[in-house]
SEMI-821522 format. One record per residue: residue in one letter; x, y, z of N, C-alpha, C in turn. Coordinates in steps of 0.05 Angstrom, whole numbers, plus 5000, padded with zeros to 4 digits. Layout:
<recs>
aXYZXYZXYZ;...
</recs>
This chain:
<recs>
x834092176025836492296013838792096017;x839992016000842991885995844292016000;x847191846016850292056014850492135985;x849391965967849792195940848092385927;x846192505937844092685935845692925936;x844893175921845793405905845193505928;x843093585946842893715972845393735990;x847293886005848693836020846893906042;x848393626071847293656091849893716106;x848593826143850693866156850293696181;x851493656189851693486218851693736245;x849893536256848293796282848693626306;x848793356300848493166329848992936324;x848292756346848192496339845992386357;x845192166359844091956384845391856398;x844591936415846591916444845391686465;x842591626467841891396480837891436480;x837591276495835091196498834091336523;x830591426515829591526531827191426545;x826391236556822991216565823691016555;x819890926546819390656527817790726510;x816690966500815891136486817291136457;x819891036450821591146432823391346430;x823191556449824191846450827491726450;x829491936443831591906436833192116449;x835891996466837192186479839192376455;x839992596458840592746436843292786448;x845092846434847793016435848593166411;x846993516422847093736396849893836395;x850393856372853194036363852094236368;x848994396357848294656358849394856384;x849195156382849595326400847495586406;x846095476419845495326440844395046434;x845494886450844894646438842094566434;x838994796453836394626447836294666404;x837894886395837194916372836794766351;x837994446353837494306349834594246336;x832594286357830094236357828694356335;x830094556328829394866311828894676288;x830094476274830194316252828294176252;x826394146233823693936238824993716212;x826593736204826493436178830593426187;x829993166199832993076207832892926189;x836292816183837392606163839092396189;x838692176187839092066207841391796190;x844291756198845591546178845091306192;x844991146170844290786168845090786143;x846990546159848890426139850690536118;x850290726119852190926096849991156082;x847291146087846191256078844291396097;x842991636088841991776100839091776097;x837891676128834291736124832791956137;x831892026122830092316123828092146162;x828392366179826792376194825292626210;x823092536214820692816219820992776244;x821993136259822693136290819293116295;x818092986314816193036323815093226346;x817093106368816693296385820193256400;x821193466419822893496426822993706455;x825593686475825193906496828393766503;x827994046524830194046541829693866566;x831593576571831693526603834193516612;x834193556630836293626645838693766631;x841493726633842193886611843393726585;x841093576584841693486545838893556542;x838093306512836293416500836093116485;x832393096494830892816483829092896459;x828592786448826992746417825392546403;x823592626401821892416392820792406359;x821892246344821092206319819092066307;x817792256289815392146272816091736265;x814491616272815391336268816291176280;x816991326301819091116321816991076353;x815190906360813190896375814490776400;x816590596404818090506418819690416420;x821290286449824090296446825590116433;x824589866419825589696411826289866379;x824489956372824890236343826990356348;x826590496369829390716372831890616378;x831990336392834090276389835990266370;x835690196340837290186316838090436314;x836990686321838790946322840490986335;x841590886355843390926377846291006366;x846891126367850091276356849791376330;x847991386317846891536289847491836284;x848491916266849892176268846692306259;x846292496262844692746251844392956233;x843193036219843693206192842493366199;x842293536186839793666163841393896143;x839793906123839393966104840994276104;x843494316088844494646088842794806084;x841194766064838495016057836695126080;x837294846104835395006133837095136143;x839895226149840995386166840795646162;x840495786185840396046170843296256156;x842596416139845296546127847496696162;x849896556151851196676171850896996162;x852997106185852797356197855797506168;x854497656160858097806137861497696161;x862297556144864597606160864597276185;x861697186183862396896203861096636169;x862496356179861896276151862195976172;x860095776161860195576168861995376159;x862595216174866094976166864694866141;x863094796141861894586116861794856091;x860995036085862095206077864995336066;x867695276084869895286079871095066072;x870094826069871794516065870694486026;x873794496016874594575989875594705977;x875894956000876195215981878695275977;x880195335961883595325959884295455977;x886295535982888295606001890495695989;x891096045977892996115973894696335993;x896796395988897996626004897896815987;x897197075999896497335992899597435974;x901597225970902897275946902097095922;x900596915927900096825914900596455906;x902696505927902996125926900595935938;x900295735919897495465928898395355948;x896995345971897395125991896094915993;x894494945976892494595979889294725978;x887894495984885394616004884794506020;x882294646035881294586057879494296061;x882394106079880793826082877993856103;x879193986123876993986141877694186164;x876194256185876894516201876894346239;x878394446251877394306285878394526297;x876494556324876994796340879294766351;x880494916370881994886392881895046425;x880495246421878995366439878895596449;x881995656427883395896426882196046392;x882595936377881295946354880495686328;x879695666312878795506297881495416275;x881695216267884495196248883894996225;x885495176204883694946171886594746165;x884594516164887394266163887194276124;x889694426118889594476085890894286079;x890794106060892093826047893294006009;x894993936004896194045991898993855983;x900193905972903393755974903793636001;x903493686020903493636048900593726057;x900293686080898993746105900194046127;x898294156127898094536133896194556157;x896594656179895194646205895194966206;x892995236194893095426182890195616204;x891595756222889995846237887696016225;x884396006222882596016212881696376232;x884196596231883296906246883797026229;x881497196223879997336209882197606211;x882297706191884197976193886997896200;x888397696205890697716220891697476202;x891097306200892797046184890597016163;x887796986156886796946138885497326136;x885797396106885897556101882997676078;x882297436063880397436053878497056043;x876397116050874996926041872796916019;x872396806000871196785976870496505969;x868096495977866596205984866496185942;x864596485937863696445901865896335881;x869196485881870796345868872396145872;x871496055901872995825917875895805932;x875996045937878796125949879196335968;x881196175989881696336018884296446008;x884996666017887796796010888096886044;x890796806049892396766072895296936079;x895697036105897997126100899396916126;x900996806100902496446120905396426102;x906996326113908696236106909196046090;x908495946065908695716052911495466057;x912895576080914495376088913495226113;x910995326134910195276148908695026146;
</recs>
């Protein structure tokens, strides 16, 4: 798969270092819990700008990260070229969120109006904060637009592509 392949993928991890002499690969999962990771048997792994399809072989929990071993990669001089390689896979493997929870890759596009109806932009991209999640909307300016359900975002509509908000368009 190419960065320009019709498939969207999502980013789950990266390579984080070297394991053995085996090839195995130290992991750092975005997932929650992070072995879920493993759950994915066809990773997309980036080089050079582009993305190569890789077959998880085998995988486990040590200590508290998580090593992996890929179809092809027999040893460490192999796995080395992955070392800081971001991680994919494929949107069609995740499972459907829950009514009412919606994945960031999911919300990055979708307009951004206020429940009167003024455009704020859309959604460049989303980052936690730990208190809640917040959509960085690009629009005429730049919008730092707290991502809570019932209380500032009021409705979401992934089908017609639009979040309706109750925000201040001066904010």
């Amino acid at each position: 798969m190419s960065s320009g392949a019709s498939e969207q993928i999502v980013t789950v991890g990266r390579v984080a270092g070297l394991f053995g002499v085996s090839g195995w690969l130290r992991i750092y999962s975005y997932t929650q819990p992070r072995e879920n990771i493993l759950g994915y048997g066809e990773w997309y792994l980036a080089a050079g700008g582009q993305w190569q399809p890789a077959g998880l072989e085998q995988g486990q929990r040590q200590g508290k990260g998580i090593v992996a071993k890929l179809a092809g990669i027999d040893g460490r001089d192999q796995a080395r070229k992955w070392l800081g390689s971001t991680i994919a896979v494929a949107r069609s493997a995740l499972p459907e969120p829950e009514p009412g929870e919606y994945y960031w890759v999911d919300l990055e596009g979708l307009r951004v109006r206020t429940v009167d109806g003024a455009e704020l932009g859309v959604v460049d991209h989303l980052f936690a904060t730990g208190a809640n999640d917040v959509l960085v909307v690009r629009g005429e300016r730049e919008r730092l637009v707290p991502f809570v359900l019932d209380e500032v975002v009021e409705r979401v509509d992934p089908q017609a592509g639009v979040i309706e908000v109750d925000w201040d368009p001066e904010f």
